[in-house]
C-alpha positions in Angstrom: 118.0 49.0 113.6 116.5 52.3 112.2 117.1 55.9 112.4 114.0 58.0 112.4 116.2 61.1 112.1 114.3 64.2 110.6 116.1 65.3 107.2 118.8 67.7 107.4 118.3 71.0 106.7 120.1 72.3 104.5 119.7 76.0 105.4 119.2 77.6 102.4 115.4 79.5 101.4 113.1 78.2 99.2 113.9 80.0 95.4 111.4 81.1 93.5 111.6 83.4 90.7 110.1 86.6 90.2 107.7 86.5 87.4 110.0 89.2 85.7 113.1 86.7 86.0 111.1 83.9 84.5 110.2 86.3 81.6 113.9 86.8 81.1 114.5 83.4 81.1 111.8 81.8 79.7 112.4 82.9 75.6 116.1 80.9 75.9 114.2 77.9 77.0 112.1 78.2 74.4 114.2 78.3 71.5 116.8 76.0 73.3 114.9 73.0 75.0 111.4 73.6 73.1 108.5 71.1 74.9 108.9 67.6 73.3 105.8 66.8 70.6 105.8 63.1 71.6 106.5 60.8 74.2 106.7 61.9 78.5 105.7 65.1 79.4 108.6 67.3 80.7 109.0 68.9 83.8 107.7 72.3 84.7 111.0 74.4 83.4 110.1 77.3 85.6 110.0 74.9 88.9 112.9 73.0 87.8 115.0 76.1 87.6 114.4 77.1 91.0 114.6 73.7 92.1 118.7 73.7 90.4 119.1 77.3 92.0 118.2 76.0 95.0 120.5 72.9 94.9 123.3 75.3 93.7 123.1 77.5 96.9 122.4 74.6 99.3 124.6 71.8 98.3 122.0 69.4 99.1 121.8 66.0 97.4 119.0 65.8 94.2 117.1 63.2 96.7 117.1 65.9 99.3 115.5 68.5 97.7 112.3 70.2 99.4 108.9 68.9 98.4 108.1 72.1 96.9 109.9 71.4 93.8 109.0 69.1 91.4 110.7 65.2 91.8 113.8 65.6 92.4 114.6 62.7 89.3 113.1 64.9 86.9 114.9 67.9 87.8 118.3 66.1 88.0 117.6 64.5 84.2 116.6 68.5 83.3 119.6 69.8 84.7 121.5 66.9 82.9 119.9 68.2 79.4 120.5 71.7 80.1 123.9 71.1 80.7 124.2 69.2 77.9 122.7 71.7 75.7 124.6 74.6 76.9 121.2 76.1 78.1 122.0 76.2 82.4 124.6 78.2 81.7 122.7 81.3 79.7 119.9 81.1 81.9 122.4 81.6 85.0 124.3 84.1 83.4 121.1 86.0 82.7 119.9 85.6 86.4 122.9 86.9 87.6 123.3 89.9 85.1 119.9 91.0 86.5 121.1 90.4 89.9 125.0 92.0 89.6 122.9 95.5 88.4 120.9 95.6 91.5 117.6 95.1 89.2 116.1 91.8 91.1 116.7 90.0 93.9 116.2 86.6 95.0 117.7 83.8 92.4 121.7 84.7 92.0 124.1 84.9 92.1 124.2 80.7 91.5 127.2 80.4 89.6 129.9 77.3 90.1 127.6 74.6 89.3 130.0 73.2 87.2 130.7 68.9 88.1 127.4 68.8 90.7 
């Protein structure tokens, strides 16, 4: 027997970050998780951070992410790396030190991420 049951919604609005926030952000990727020289393209970092804030917020499953973010594989093995690297946590703590002083909205606060 099957369930066509539409997905559930998780409730939570589609992130995307200002281009000013991805500015921010951007030079830590950089220097941190610079694009590979060989072997499979990465994902787009940009989309792949708003596809994590967004999983932070909603507490959606990685397979339940929207369709506007990249595949939902490649963003879980990014946020694995980024983790690993110590690189999710200065791009979060940037977000939300732009959010805390009231300079951007939208992205943060996305903190306790920690074990997802």
């Amino acid at each position: 027997m099957t369930h066509d049951r539409p997905a559930r919604q998780w409730g939570a609005p589609i992130t995307r970050l200002s281009d000013e926030q991805w500015e921010q952000v951007r030079p830590v990727l950089e220097k941190c998780d610079p694009p590979r020289r060989i072997g499979r393209k990465r994902v787009d970092p940009r989309g792949a951070l708003e596809a994590i804030i967004y999983r932070l917020h909603s507490g959606c499953t990685w397979n339940t992410l929207p369709k506007q973010y990249p595949d939902d594989s490649s963003v879980h093995r990014t946020y694995q790396r980024w983790q690993r690297l110590g690189v999710l946590d200065q791009l979060l703590d940037i977000l939300e030190e732009r959010t805390a002083s009231g300079s951007e909205t939208g992205a943060g606060p996305v903190r306790r991420h920690r074990g997802i």
